[in-house]
N, C-alpha and C positions, 0 to 999 in steps of 0.2 A: 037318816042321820044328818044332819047340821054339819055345813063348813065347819062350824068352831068344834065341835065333837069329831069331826075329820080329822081335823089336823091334829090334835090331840092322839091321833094312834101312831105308830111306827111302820112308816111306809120303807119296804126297798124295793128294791131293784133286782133281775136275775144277775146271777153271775155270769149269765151270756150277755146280757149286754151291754155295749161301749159305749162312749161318751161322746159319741160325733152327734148325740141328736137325734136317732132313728126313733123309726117307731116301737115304742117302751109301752111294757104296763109295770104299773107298780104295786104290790102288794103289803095287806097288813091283815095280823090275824089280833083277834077277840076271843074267849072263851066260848067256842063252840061257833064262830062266823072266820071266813074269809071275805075281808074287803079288796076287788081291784078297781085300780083305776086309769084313766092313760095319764101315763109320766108328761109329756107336753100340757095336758091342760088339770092340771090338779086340785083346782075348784072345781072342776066338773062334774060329771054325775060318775056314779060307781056303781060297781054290783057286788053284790055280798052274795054270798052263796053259804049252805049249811056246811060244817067243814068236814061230813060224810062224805059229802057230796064231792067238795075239791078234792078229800083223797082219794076217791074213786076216779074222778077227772083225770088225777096227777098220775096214777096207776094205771088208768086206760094209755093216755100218751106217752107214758115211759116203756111201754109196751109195745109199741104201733110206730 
């Protein structure tokens, strides 16, 4: 995906994280993709994951 195709999605942020700066990843969903990235450098690189796959992720660690 391109910067400019980047920025174009809707990135947030967890509801757990505050504003002092820390280390953040930021999130944005596509029809059928999970894009993250880290919040400090957000021209940087990302990873997209199939969004099976993230809710099996998000369901493994809401679990554990």
């Amino acid at each position: 995906m391109s910067t400019e195709d980047s920025a174009r999605l809707a990135w947030f942020k967890s509801s757990y994280s505050g504003n002092e700066g820390g280390e953040c990843v930021e999130v944005a969903t596509t029809p059928g993709a999970v894009h993250v990235r880290d919040s400090k450098e957000p021209e940087g690189a990302q990873l997209v994951f199939a969004a099976q796959s993230w809710a099996a992720f998000v369901d493994f660690a809401t679990r554990h």
